[in-house]
Every structure is written in structure tokens, then in C-alpha cells.
C-alpha positions in Angstrom: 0.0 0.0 0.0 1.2 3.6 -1.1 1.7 6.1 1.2 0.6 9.5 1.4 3.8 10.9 0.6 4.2 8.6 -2.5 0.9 9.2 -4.0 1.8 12.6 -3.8 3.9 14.4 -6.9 7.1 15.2 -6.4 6.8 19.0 -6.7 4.0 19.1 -4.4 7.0 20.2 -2.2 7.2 23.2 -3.6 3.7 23.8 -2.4 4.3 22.7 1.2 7.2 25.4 1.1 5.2 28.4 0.0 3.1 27.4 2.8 6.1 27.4 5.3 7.2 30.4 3.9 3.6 32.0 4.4 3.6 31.2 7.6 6.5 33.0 8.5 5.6 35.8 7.0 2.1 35.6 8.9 4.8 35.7 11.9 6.6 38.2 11.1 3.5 40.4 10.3 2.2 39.6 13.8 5.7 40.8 15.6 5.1 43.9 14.1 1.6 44.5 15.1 3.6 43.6 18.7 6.1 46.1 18.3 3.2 48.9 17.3 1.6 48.4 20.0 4.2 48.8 22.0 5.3 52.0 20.2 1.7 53.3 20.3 0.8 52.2 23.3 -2.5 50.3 22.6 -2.4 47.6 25.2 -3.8 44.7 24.8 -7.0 43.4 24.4 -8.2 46.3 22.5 -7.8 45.1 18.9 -7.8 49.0 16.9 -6.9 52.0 19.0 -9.8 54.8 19.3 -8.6 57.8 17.3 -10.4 60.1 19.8 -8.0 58.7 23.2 -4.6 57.9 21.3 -3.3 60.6 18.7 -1.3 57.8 16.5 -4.9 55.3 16.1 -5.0 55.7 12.7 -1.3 54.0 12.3 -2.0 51.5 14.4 -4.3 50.8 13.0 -3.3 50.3 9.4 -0.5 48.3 10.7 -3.3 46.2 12.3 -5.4 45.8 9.6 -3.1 45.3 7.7 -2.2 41.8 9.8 -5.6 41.6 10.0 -6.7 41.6 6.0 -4.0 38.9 6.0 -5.4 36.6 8.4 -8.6 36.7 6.8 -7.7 35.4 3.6 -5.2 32.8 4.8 -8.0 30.0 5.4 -8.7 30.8 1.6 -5.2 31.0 0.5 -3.9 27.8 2.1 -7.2 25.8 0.9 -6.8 26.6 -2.6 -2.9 26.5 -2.3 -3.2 22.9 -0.6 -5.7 21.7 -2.9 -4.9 23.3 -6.4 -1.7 21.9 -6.0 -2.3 18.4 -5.6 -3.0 18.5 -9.6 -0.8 21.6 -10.6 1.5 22.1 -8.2 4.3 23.8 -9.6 1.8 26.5 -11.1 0.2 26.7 -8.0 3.3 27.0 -6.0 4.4 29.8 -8.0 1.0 31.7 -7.5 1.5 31.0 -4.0 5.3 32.7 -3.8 3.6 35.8 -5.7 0.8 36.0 -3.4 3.2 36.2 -0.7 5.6 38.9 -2.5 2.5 40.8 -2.9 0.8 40.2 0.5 4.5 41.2 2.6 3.7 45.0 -0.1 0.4 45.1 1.3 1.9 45.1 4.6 4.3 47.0 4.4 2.2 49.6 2.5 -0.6 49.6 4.9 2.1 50.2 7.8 2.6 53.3 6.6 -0.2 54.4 8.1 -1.9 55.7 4.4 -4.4 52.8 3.5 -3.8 53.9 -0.3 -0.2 52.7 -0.2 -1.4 49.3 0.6 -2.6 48.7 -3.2 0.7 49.5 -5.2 1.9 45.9 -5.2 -0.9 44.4 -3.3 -3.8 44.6 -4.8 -1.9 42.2 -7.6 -2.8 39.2 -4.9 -6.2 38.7 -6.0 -5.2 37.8 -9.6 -2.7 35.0 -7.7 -6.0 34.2 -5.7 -7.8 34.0 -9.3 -5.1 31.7 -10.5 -5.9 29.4 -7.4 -9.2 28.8 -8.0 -8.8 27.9 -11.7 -6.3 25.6 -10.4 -8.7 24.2 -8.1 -11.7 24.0 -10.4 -9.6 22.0 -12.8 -8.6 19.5 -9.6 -12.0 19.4 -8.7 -13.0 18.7 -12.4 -10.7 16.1 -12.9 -11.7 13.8 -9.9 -15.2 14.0 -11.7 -14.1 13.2 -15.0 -11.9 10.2 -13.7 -12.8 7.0 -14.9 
């Protein structure tokens, strides 16, 4: 009996990496909300800083939402990454390093504490998003079709 790993193609290793490498980006992005709120001083548990008691809320808060955004779409990201994959996974491996590239601008943009600046490189990381479903679909398709 096959194993998991054999059934698996060989460049579905590329996929698990992106993954990985998400993940530490997800990490880093969360140390830096850390460090903003230490910088800010918006204590935990209050999750955005009230513009009305804390003159710098609205950077915070973009550096917030900007973690935030990302962790919202991860669920998404990693379901279509996982599964797309399993049929394409050097395409979808390579949508997944772009969506990264492009989610680490969004970041960074959003940190700035102008919401605007999120969308110069980010707002490409729906068309890797795009490129996930289709690979998806067509997984999805195939097990139909499948003799």
C-alpha cells in the first residue's frame, strides 16, 4: 500500500514550502503589530486603538489591519494552495510565492499608516488568488471526470 507521501507528486514540495514560507511571514507580520503596539501604546486586548483617546490610532491601525486583512484570507489562500496543488503544483506554488511577494507589499504599505499605499503591489494578490481557483476548479474537475 502507497503512502501519502508517494501518492503525492514530487513538486507538491514546492507547495508545502510556499506554505512554510507564508507562515513566517504571517509571523513576522504579527511581531510587528507587537512592536506597534508597544510603540503606540494600545495595550492589549483592545484590537484598533480609538482615534479620539490615542493621537497615532490611525497607524496602528493600518498596521493592524493590515495583519488583520492577511489573516482573513489565509483560510482561503492555504485551501486553494493545498488543494490546487495536488493536480498543478508547480503553477500553483508559484502563484502562492507571488501571493506572498505581494501580501509582505500590502503590509508594508498599509504600515505606513496611508491605506492607499497598501494597493501599489498588493492589490496584484487577488489575480494570484484567481489563479488558485482555476487551479482548483480544474482539480475538482478532474476527480469528476476520472474513470
Amino acid at each position: 500500500m502507497a503512502t501519502a507521501v508517494e501518492l503525492l507528486p514530487r513538486e507538491y514540495g514546492y507547495v508545502v514550502l510556499v506554505l512554510v514560507l507564508y507562515t513566517f511571514l504571517n509571523f513576522w507580520m504579527a511581531g510587528k503589530v507587537g512592536k506597534a503596539r508597544k510603540m503606540y501604546k494600545v495595550p492589549y486586548p483592545t484590537l484598533y486603538a480609538s482615534e479620539s483617546d490615542n493621537k497615532d490610532a490611525k497607524v496602528f491601525n493600518c498596521v493592524q489591519r493590515g495583519h488583520q486583512n492577511s489573516l482573513e484570507l489565509m483560510p482561503l489562500f492555504f485551501v486553494l494552495l493545498l488543494l490546487g496543488g495536488l493536480k498543478h503544483p508547480c503553477i500553483s506554488a508559484g502563484l502562492g510565492l507571488f501571493y506572498a511577494v505581494t501580501r509582505y507589499f500590502y503590509f508594508k504599505g498599509y504600515s505606513t499608516g496611508d491605506p492607499q499605499n497598501r494597493l501599489s503591489v498588493g492589490k496584484y494578490g487577488f489575480l494570484a488568488l484567481l489563479g488558485h481557483i482555476v487551479c482548483t476548479i480544474s482539480f475538482g474537475v478532474t476527480l469528476l471526470l476520472r474513470g
